[in-house]
Each structure stands twice: as structure tokens, then as C-alpha cells.
N, C-alpha and C positions, 0 to 999 in steps of 0.2 A: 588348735594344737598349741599346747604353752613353749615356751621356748626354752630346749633343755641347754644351751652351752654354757658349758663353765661350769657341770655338774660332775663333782669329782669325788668318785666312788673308793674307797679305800677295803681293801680287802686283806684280811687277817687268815690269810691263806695261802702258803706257799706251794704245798700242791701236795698230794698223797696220790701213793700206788696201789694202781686197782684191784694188786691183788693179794695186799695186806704185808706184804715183804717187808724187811728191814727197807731204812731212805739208804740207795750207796750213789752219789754222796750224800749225805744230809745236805737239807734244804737251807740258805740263808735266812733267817729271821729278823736279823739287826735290822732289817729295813723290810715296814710292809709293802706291798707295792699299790701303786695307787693309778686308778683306771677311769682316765676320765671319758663322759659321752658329750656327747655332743649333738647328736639325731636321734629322734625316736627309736630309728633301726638299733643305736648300739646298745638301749634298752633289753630288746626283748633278744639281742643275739649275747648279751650277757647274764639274762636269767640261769639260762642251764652251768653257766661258771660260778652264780654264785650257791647256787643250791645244790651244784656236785652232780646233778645228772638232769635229763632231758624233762621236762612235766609235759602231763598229759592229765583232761581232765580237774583242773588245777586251778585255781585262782592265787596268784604270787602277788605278796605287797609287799613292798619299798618303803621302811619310812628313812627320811631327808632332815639331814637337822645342821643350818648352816652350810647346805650345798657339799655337805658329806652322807654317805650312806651309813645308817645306823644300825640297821635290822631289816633280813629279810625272809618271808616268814610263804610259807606254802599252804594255802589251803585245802581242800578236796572239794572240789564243784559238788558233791551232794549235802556238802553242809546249807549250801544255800537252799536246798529244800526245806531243812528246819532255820527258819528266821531268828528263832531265840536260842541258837546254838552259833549262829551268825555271828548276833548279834554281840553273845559273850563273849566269843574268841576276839571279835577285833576290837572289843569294849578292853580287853585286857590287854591287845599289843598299842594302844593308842594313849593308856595309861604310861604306861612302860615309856612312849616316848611322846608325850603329850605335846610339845612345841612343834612336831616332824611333818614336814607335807610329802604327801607321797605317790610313788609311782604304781601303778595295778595293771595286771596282764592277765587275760584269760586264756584259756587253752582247751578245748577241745574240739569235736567234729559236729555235734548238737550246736547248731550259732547260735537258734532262739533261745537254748536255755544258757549258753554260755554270756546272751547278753541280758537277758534278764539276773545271771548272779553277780554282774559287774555292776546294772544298775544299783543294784542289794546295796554292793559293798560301797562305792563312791558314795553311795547316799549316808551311810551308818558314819564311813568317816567324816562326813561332811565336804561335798563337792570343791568348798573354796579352798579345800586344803590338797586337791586330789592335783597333781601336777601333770599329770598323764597318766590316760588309759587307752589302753591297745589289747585287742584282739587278735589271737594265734592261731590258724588251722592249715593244717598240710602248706604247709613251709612258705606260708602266705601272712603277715600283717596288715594290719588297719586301725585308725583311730576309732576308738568304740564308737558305733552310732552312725559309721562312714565306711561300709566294708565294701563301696566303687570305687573306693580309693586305694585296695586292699594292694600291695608291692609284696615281691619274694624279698624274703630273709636269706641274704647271703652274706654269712659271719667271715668269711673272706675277706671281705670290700670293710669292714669293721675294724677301725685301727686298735677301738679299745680290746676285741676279740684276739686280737694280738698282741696287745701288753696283756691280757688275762692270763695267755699262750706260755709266753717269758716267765710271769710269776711264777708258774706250775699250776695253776687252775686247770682240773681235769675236773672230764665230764664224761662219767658212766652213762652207758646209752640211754637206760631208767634204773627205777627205784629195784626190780628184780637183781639187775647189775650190784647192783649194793648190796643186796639182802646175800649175796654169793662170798662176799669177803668176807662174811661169818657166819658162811653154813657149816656145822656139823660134817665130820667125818661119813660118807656113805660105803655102805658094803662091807668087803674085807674091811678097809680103814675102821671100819665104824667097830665089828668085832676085837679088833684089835686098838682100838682107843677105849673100850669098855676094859679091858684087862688090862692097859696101863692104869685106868682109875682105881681097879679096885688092889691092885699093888699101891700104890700111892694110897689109898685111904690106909692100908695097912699100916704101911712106914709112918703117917702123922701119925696115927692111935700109939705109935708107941713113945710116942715125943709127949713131953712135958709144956705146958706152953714155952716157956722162955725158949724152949730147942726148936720150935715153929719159928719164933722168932727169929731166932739165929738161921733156920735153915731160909726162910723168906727172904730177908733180906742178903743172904751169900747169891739165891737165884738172881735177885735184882741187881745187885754189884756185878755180876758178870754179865747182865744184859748191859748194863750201861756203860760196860769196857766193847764188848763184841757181843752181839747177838746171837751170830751165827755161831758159837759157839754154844747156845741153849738145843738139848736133844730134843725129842718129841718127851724123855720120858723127865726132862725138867720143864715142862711147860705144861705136863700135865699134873704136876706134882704141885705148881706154884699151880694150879687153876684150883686144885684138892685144897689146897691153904686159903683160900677166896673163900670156902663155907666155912671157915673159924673170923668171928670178929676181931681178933686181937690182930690175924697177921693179914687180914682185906685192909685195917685203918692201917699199919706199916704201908703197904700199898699203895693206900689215896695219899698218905702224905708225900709220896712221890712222881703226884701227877702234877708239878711244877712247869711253869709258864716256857721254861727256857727249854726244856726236854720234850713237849710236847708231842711234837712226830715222832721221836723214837718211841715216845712210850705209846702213845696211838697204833704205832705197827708191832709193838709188840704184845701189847694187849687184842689184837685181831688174833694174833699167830697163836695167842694162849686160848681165846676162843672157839678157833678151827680146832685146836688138837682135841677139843673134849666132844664127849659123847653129848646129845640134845640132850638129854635130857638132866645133864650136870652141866647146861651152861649159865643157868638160872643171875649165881650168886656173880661169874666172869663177867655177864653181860653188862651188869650195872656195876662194874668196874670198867669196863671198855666205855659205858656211856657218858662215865663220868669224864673220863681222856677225853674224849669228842664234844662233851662242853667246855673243856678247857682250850681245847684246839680251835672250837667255833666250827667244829663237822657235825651241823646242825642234823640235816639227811640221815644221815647215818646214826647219831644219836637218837633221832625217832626210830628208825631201826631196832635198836638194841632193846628201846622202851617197849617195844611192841611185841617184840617177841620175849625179853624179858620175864614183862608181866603174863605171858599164858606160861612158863613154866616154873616160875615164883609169884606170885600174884601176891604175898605177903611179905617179900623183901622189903626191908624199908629204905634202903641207900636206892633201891627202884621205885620205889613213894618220892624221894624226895628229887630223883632226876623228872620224874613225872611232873611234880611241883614246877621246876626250874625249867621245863620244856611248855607248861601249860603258860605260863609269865613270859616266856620269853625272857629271862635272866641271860646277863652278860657275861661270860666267863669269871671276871674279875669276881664275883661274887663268891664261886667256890672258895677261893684264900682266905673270906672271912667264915664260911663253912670250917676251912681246917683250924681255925684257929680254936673251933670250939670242940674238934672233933673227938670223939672215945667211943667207948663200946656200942654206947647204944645206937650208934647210927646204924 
């Protein structure tokens, strides 16, 4: 077992509400907060804080660059079936942070295959860069290779699961939990968010671009005074303005570093009000918020569902791009700098 202390984890995360609300209060940002380990245990009782909810079936890598965390990235335990699909995904997160030694955690109830995809991976990154691996099943750890040595996971006894606590690092039970802060309207809701849409498609057809313009940005100027003061029928009206290119790029240009959780919970709130099948063009505007925020989880989220109902969006091509690389937020800023219609 390598010796983790002095391993000081920095997370760009101050915490988001599970169930897409405005922040009251807003979160502080001026200072990220920073989570250091110290034992194996604060490892794997910090996983679920950094990735936003519990994994299961999962292979989660760490990379490490200078005794800071820099990327952490969740796989699906069936990729390890196909080896040359393995092998690409961590061939490109290892690009991404080519200097990083890192930490790897398995997760599921299968051990034999769980510890066959761990050998997979430690191998592919190369062993002498693997700082720890450990093994997760029913609320039990162990060093990969050592599972009589396996101890309960209790995030209690974890001081860093405690400063994660402080920061606001929340942790959705799983990925279903996520997938519900931008479900679709059901039922009545759902008839009655189809007839706000198709009012609202009415009122832009009769606008001019520039008067999109003007109407877009008055919805955003009063999100970013009071939220709570946007109806269901201005949030579906700014969702209706998300399939014109002109007023989605007003939009992105407002998904700025400083505003990031307001606009994060307000792009959820614009997604719940629309009907499924008009969340297409929202989605990959919320995804884009959630690369900027670093709500990695949730960003695959949006891409996933996204792409089954735009599969030809292209601001959902290029979040696709930016989630397959593992890109770091800061990169969108030079995205906007190039930004116009045709994204």
C-alpha cells in the first residue's frame, strides 16, 4: 500500500441542490476548498463527493499531478470487456494529464470481474504510476489483490468526508438521482408544458431576430437579479429561444466562471419545464453550464440524453468532444472567444 499523506485534493465544487432550485444562499467561490487524505479509507469515502453520487459497477480514476487532484473520471466496468475501448478511453485521460500518478477504485458485487478490470486498468496506465488501488463491495474496502484485509467504509470516521461536507459536496444516492433533476415534465405537467411550448413557439415566430435578441437577454437579466421571479411560462419561452442559434450563443456567452451555480440551477429549472421531446437544443446548454461548473456526472447526463433526442446538435458534438478528452473547464473561454452561429 503506497503512502497517501499529504495528498491534498482541491475541489472545484461548492455544492449544488439535488433538486435543481435556485442556490439561497449562493455558494462562496472565492475560495475552493481543499480536502486532504490521508488513509486509503478517505480515498474511497471521497469518491462519491467527487463524482456527485454513489458508483456502482464502475471503475473511477484519480489522476495526481504534484500531490493535487486533477481529474476524476468514472468508467463503466463493461468497458473493460472490450480492451480496445479500454484502452482508448484511458489512452486519452492519461494524455490529458500525462505527468499524473493515480489513484483507481473498483466497485461492484462481481470481485472476479471487478478485479480483473482493475488489473486491465493499472496495467494500461502503467503500475509505477498507479498510487493506489482499492476494491469497493457492500460497504467493505480492500487493497486490490488483498480482499482478507477488506475493512467497512465508514465516511464518519473520515475527516476529509467532513471538510467535503463544509464545502457543500453533495452526493445523489446514484446516477438515476441525477438523471431526475432533469426529467421532463410527467402527466398533467407534461400536457400542459406541451401548450406552454407551443404558445411560446408562436410568440418567437412573430419576432424578428434582433426582438429574440432583446426578448433573451431581458429573460436572463432577471434571472440574474431574482430567479424566483422567472414563471414556468418565461422559462419555457427562453427554452423555445435555445432552438434559434443567434439567441442559444447570447446564452453561452453567459455561462461565465463567476455565475456558474446560478446559471447551473437555472439552466436545470429551464430543462424540467420543457416537454422531452423539446429538451434536445436546453440539454446541451445545461451541459455546457456543467462543464463550466466541473458537474462532470451530470454533464454526461445531459450528453446522453441529449444525443437520443438531437443526435445532430452540434454545441452536443462538441460537449461530446470536450467529455470524451476530458477538457477542463477553462477551455470553454477560448471556445467563446471564437463563438458565432455555426456552433
Amino acid at each position: 500500500m503506497h503512502n497517501l499523506n499529504d495528498f491534498a485534493l482541491t475541489a472545484d465544487h461548492p455544492g449544488v441542490n439535488t433538486d435543481g432550485s435556485p442556490f439561497s444562499p449562493e455558494p462562496d467561490c472565492s475560495q475552493e476548498p481543499s480536502v486532504r487524505l490521508t488513509e486509503p479509507a478517505d480515498v474511497v469515502c471521497m469518491v462519491p463527493h467527487l463524482l456527485g453520487f454513489q458508483p456502482e459497477d464502475s471503475i473511477v480514476v484519480m489522476a495526481c499531478v504534484r500531490l493535487r487532484l486533477v481529474l476524476t473520471a468514472r468508467i463503466p466496468l463493461d468497458m473493460a470487456d472490450n480492451p480496445v475501448d479500454l484502452a482508448r478511453t484511458l489512452g486519452l485521460l492519461d494524455r490529458r494529464v500525462p505527468d499524473a500518478g493515480w489513484l483507481v477504485v473498483g466497485y461492484g458485487s462481481d470481485l472476479l470481474r471487478v478485479s480483473a478490470a482493475l488489473a486491465q486498468v493499472t496495467q494500461l496506465l502503467d503500475e509505477s504510476r498507479v498510487i493506489n488501488c482499492q476494491q469497493v463491495d457492500a460497504g467493505r474496502h480492500w487493497e486490490h489483490g488483498y480482499p482478507e484485509r477488506a475493512r467497512c467504509i465508514v465516511p464518519e470516521h473520515s475527516t476529509a468526508v467532513t471538510e467535503a461536507v463544509i464545502a457543500g459536496m453533495v452526493v445523489a444516492p446514484d446516477r438515476e438521482a441525477l438523471r431526475e433533476r432533469i426529467a421532463p415534465p410527467k402527466g398533467w405537467a407534461a400536457r400542459r408544458a406541451r401548450e406552454r411550448v407551443e404558445c411560446a413557439r408562436e410568440e418567437v415566430m412573430t419576432m424578428g431576430t434582433a426582438d429574440r435578441a432583446i426578448c433573451c437577454d431581458a429573460i436572463l437579466d432577471r434571472a440574474a437579479v431574482d430567479m424566483d421571479t422567472l414563471s414556468d411560462d418565461d422559462l419555457t419561452l427562453l427554452g423555445v429561444l435555445m432552438h434559434q442559434p443567434v439567441t442559444r450563443d447570447i446564452a453561452l456567452k453567459r455561462l461565465d466562471h463567476e455565475r456558474r451555480w446560478p446559471n447551473l440551477a437555472l439552466w436545470q429549472r429551464v430543462v424540467r419545464a420543457m416537454p422531452v421531446a423539446d429538451q434536445g437544443p436546453v440539454l446541451a446548454v445545461l451541459g455546457i453550464a456543467c462543464w463550466v461548473a466541473g458537474e462532470g456526472a451530470l454533464q454526461v447526463i445531459c450528453l446522453e440524453r441529449g444525443k437520443e433526442l438531437a443526435p445532430n446538435d452540434r454545441l452536443l458534438a462538441l460537449l461530446a468532444k470536450s467529455t470524451a478528452l476530458a477538457l477542463p473547464p477553462q477551455l470553454w473561454f477560448q471556445v467563446l472567444d471564437h463563438l458565432d452561429e455555426s456552433v
